[in-house]
Structure formats: structure tokens, C-alpha cells
KOLBA-438079 format. One record per residue (C-alpha): residue number from 0; residue in one letter; x, y, z. Coordinates in pm, 1 decimal, decimal comma, padded with zeros to 6 digits, always signed. Each point is the difference from the previous one (the first is absolute). Layout:
% KOLBA-438079
<node n="NUM" res="A" c1="X" c2="Y" c3="Z"/>
...
//
This chain:
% KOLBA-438079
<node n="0" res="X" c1="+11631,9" c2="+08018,6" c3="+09634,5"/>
<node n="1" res="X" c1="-00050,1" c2="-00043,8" c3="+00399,8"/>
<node n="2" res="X" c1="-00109,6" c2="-00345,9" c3="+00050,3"/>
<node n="3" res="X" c1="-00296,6" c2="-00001,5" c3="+00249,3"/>
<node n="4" res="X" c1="+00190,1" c2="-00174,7" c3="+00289,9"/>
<node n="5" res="X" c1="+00259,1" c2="+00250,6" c3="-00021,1"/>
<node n="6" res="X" c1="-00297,4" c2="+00265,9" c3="-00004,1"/>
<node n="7" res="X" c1="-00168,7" c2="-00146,9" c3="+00289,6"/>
<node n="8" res="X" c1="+00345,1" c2="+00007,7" c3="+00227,0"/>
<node n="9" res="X" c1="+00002,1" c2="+00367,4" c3="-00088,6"/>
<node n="10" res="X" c1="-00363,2" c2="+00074,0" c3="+00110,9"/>
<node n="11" res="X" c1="+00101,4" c2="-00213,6" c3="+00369,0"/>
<node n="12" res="X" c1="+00308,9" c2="+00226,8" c3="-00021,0"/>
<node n="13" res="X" c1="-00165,1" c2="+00298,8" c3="-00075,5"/>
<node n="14" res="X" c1="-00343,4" c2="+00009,5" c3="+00188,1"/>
<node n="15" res="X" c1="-00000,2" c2="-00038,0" c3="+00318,1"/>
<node n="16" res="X" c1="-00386,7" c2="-00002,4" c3="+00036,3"/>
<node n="17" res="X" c1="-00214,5" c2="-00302,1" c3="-00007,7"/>
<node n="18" res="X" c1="-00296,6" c2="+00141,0" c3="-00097,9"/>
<node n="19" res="X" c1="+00194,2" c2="+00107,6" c3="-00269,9"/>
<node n="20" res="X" c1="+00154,8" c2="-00264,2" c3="-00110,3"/>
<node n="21" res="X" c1="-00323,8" c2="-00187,9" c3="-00015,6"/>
<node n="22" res="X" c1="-00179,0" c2="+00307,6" c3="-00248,5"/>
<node n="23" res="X" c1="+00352,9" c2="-00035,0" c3="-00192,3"/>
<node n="24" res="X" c1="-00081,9" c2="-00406,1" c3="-00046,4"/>
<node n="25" res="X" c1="-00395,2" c2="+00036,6" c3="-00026,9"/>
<node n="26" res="X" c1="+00096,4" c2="+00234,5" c3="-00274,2"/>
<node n="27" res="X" c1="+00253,5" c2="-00203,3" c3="-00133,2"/>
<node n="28" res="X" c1="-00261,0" c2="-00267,0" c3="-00049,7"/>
<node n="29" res="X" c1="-00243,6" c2="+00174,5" c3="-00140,1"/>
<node n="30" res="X" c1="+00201,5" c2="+00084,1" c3="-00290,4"/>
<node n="31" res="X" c1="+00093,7" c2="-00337,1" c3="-00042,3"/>
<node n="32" res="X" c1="-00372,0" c2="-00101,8" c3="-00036,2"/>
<node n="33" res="X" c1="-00059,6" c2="+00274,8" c3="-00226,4"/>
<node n="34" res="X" c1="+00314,2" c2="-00080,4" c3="-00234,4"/>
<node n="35" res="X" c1="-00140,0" c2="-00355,0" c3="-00008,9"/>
<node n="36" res="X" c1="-00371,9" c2="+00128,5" c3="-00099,8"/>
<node n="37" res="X" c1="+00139,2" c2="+00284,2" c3="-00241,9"/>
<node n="38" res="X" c1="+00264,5" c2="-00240,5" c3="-00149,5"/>
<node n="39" res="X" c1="+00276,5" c2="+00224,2" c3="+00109,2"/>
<node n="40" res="X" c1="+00379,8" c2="-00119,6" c3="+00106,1"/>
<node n="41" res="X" c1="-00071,7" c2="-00081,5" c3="+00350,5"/>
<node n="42" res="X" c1="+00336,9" c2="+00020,2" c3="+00146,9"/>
<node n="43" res="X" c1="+00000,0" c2="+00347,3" c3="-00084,8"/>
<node n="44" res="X" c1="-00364,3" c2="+00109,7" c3="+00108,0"/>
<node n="45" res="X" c1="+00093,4" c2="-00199,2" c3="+00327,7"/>
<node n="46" res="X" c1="+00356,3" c2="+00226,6" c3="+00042,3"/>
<node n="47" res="X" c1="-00152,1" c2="+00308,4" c3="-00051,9"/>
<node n="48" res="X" c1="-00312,2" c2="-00081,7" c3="+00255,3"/>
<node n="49" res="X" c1="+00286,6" c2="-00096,5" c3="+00249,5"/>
<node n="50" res="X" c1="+00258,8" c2="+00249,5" c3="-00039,4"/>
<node n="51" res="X" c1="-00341,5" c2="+00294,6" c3="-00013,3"/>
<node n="52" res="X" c1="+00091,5" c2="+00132,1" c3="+00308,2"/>
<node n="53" res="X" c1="+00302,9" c2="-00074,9" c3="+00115,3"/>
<node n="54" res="X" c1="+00111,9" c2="+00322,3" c3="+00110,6"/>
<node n="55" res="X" c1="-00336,3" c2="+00065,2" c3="+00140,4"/>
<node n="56" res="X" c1="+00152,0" c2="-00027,3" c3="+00383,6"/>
<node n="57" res="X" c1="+00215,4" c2="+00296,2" c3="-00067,7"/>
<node n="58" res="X" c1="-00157,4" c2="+00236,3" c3="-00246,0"/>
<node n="59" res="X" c1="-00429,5" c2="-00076,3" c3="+00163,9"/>
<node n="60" res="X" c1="+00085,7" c2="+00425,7" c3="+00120,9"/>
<node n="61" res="X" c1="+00192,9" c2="+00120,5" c3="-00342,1"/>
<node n="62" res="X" c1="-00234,0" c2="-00121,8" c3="-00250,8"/>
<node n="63" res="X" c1="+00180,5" c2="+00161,2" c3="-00266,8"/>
<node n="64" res="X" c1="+00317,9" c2="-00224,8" c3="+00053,0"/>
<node n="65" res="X" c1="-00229,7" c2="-00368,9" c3="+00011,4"/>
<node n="66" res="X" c1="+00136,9" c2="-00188,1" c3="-00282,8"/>
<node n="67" res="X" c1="+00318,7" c2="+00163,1" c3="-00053,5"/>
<node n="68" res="X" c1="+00188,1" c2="-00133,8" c3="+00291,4"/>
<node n="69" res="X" c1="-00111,6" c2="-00330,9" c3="-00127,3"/>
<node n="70" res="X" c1="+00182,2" c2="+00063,1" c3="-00318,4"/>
<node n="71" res="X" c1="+00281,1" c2="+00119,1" c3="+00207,5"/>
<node n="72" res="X" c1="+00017,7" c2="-00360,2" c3="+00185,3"/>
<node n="73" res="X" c1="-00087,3" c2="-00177,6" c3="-00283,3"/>
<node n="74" res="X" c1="+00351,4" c2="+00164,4" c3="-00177,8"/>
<node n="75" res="X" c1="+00200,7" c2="-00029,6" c3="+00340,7"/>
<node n="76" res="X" c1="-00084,2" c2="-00407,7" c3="+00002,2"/>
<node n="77" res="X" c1="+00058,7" c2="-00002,3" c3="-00389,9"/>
<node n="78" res="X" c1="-00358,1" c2="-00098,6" c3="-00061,6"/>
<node n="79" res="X" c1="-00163,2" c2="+00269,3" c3="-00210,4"/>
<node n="80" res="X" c1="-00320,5" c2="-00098,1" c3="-00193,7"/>
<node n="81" res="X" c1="-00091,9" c2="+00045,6" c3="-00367,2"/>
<node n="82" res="X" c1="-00148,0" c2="+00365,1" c3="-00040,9"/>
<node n="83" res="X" c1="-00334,4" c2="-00117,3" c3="-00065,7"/>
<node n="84" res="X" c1="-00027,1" c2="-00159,3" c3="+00370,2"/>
<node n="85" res="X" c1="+00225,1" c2="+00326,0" c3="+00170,5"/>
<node n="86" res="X" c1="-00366,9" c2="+00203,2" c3="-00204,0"/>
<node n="87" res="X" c1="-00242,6" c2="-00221,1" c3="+00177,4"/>
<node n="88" res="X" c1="+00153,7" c2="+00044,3" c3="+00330,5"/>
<node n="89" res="X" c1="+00051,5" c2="+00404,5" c3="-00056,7"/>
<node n="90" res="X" c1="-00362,9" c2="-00008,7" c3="-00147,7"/>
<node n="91" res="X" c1="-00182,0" c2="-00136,6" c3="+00314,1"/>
<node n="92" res="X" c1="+00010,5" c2="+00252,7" c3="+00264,7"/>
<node n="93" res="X" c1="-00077,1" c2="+00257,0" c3="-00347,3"/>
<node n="94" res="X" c1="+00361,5" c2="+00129,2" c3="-00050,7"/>
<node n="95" res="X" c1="-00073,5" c2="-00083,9" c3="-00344,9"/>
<node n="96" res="X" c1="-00294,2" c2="-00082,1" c3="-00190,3"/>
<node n="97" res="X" c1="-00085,5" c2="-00393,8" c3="-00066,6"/>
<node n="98" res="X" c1="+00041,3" c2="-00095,2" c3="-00360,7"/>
<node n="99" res="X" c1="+00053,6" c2="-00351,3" c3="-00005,6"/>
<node n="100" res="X" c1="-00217,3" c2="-00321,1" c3="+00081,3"/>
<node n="101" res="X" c1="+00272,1" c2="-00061,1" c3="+00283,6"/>
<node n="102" res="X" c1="-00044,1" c2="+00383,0" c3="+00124,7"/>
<node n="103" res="X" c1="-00311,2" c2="-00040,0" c3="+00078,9"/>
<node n="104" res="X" c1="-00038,4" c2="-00362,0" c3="+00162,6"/>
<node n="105" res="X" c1="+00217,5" c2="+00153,3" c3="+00217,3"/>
<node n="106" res="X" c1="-00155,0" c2="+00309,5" c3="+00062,9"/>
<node n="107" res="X" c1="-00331,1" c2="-00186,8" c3="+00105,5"/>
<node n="108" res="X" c1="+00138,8" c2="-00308,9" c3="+00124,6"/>
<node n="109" res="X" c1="+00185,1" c2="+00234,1" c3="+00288,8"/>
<node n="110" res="X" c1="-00344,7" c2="+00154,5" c3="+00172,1"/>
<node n="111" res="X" c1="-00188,1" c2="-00328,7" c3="-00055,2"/>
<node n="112" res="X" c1="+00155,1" c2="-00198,4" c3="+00251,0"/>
<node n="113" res="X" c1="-00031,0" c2="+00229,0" c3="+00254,3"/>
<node n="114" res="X" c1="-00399,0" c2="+00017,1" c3="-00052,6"/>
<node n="115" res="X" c1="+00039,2" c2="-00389,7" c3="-00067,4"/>
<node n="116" res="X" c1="+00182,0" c2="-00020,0" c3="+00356,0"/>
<node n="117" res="X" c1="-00240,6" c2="+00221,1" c3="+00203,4"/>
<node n="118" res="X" c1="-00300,0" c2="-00199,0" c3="-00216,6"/>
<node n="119" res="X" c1="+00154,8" c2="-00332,3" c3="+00140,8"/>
<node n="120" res="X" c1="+00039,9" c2="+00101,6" c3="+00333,6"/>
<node n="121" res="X" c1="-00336,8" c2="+00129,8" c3="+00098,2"/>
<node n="122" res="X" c1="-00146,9" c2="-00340,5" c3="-00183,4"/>
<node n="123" res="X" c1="-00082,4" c2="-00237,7" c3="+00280,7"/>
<node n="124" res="X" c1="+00247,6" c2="-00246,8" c3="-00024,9"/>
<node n="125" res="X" c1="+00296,3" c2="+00216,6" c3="-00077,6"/>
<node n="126" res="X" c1="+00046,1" c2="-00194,1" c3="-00300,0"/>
<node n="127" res="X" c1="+00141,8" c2="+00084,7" c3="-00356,3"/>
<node n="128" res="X" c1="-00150,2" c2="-00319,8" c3="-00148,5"/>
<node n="129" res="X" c1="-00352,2" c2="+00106,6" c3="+00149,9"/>
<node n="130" res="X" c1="-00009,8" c2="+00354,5" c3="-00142,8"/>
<node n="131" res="X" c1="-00196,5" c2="-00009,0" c3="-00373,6"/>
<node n="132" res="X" c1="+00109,9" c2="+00261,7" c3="-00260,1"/>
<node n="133" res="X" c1="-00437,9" c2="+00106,3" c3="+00089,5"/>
<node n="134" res="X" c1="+00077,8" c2="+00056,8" c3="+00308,9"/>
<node n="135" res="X" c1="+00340,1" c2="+00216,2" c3="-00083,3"/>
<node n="136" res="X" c1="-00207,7" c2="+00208,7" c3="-00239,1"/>
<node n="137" res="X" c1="-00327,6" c2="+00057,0" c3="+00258,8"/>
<node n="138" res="X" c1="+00312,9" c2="+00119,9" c3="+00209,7"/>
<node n="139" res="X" c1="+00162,7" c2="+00206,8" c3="-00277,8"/>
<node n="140" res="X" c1="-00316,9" c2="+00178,7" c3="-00054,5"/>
<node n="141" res="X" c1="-00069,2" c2="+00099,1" c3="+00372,3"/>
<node n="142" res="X" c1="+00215,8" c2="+00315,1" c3="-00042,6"/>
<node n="143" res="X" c1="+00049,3" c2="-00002,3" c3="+00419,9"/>
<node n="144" res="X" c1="+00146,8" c2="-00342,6" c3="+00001,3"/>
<node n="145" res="X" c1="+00390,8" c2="+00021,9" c3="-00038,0"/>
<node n="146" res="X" c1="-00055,8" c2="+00386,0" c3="-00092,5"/>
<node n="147" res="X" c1="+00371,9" c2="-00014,2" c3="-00045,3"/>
<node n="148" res="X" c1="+00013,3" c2="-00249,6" c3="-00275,2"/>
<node n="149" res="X" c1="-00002,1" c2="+00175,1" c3="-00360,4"/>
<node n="150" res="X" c1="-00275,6" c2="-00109,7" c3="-00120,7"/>
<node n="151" res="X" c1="+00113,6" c2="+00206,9" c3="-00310,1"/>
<node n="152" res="X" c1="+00293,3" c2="-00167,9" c3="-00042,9"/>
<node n="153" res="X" c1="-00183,5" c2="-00357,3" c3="+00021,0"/>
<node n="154" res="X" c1="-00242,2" c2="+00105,0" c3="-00248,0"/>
<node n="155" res="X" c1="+00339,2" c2="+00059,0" c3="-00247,2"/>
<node n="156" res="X" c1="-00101,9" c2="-00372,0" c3="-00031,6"/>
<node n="157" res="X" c1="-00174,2" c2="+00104,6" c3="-00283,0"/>
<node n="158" res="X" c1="+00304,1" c2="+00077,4" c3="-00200,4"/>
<node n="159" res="X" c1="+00062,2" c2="-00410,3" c3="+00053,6"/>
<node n="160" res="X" c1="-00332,2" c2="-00062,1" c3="-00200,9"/>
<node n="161" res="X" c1="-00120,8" c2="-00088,5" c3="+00331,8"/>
<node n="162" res="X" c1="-00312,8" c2="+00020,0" c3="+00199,9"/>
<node n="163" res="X" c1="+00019,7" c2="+00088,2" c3="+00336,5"/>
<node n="164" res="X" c1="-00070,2" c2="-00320,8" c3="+00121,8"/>
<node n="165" res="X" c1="+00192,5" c2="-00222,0" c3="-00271,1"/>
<node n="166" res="X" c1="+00270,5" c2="+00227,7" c3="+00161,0"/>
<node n="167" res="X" c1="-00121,5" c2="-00078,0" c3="+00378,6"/>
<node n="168" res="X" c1="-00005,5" c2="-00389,0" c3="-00096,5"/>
<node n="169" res="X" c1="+00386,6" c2="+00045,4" c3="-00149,8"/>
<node n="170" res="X" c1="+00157,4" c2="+00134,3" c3="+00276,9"/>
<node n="171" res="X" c1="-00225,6" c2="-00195,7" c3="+00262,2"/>
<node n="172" res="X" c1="+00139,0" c2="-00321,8" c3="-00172,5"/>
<node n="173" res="X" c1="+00370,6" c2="+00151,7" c3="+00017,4"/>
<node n="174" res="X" c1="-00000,4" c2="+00097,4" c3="+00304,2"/>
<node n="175" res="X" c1="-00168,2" c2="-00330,6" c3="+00125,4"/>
<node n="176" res="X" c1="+00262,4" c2="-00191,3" c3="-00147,8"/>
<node n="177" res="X" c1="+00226,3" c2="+00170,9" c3="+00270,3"/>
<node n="178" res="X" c1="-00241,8" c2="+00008,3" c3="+00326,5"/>
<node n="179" res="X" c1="+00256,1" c2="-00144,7" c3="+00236,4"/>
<node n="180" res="X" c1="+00246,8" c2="+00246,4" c3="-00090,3"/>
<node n="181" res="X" c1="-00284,8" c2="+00313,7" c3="+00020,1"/>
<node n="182" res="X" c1="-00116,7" c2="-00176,4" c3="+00350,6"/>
<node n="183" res="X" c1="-00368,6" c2="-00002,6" c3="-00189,0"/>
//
């Protein structure tokens, strides 16, 4: 399996973006925190949360092709994943339905950083270690904040055996852990 430096140099390869590459790694620890709560192999919740969207850059205006041209790099570096982490990644943008625990922390760990992220940046301070997983979910539930965020999707939490804001406090702490690198 891909060891997570050698996933990380593919992402800075790959993505060009910063904004990106900061979603990719607020993602990346998210699932991390999750794995740790659920008592799931971290390294692996943490690979799939970073390698999510790798091909994101290239396939955000053909949909249909996000995923499979991260396969496709994955094979050319000669770092393919097990099957069960290729189904997460397919799974989250809904090429194919979520079966697994790892499916879905995925599929709501991806939207929840970008409502976590707009959350954190109309706070006050601009802080992630100021924002409270009550705050996140009086923001979650004002439909008009962050309309883009899938609130859907984040709700998928549910699948987890979590509440919406056991979820919110997970990923707050994840992503805190990383502030510097998220510039929050």
C-alpha cells in the first residue's frame, strides 16, 4: 500500500491549487479523527481522506471521470489501494453507493469542512480553535449559510452512529490539530 508521504508528494504533484490542497488535508484529518473515535485503521481512513480528490483539478468539469483518473495515477506510480479504499473514493461524489463505515466517513467528512471552513471564517477571530461544534450546527441549520455545502451529505453522519454535533466536535478537533497548515 501507498505510504502517506509518498501520497502526500503525489497530491503537491498533482494539485496545483492551494485551496485545494488544504480541503484535501482538512479532509485527510478528519478521517483520521474519525478512525481514532470509530476504532478504525487510521492509516487507511487518513489515505483515503487525502488521496479523495486528487484528480479533482482536472476532472471539477467531467464529473463522470472524478475518481477514475486517480486510479489511473495511482497504477502509473505503482501505488494502487486495496478495493475497499478505491469504493470509498468512487462512492463520494455518488458514482457508487456507500456501503461501508469508511464510505461514508468519507462521504460526509468531504462537505463538512467546507461548511466547517466558511463557519470559521465568518467567526470573529478567524479561528479554528474558537469555533464550537454549537456554533457549526446553528450554522448547519441556517440553510442560506454556505448554501453550497451538502448539508445532506453531512447529515450521512448518521450512518457513523453519530449526532450531528458529536460529528461537528470530530472533525473540529481534526481539523484543529492542523490549523497552521489550513491558515485557521
Amino acid at each position: 500500500m501507498i505510504s502517506r508521504d509518498e501520497a502526500y508528494r503525489l497530491v503537491l504533484d498533482r494539485v496545483e491549487q492551494k485551496n485545494l490542497i488544504k480541503h484535501i488535508l482538512a479532509v485527510e484529518a478528519v478521517m483520521v479523527r474519525l478512525a481514532e473515535e470509530l476504532g478504525e485503521d487510521i492509516e487507511v481512513w487518513g489515505l483515503v481522506g487525502l488521496l479523495h480528490d486528487l484528480d479533482y483539478s482536472v476532472t471539477a468539469d467531467q464529473p463522470d471521470k472524478h475518481t477514475f483518473v486517480t486510479e489511473d495515477w495511482l497504477k502509473d506510480n505503482g501505488a494502487e489501494l486495496t478495493p475497499e479504499m478505491m469504493h470509498a473514493i468512487r462512492a463520494h461524489p455518488g458514482h457508487i453507493p456507500c456501503e461501508s463505515k469508511l464510505d461514508w466517513a468519507l462521504f460526509c467528512s468531504d462537505p463538512v469542512t467546507g461548511l466547517i471552513v466558511a463557519g470559521t471564517l465568518m467567526h470573529p477571530d478567524k479561528k479554528l480553535s474558537s469555533v464550537s461544534p454549537e456554533y457549526m450546527l446553528r450554522r448547519f441549520k441556517e440553510k442560506r449559510f454556505a448554501a453550497g455545502a451538502d448539508r445532506e451529505g453531512i447529515a450521512a453522519c448518521s450512518k457513523l452512529s453519530l449526532s450531528l454535533e458529536q460529528f461537528f466536535g470530530l472533525a473540529l478537533d481534526g481539523m484543529s490539530r492542523i490549523s497552521r497548515e489550513l491558515g485557521l
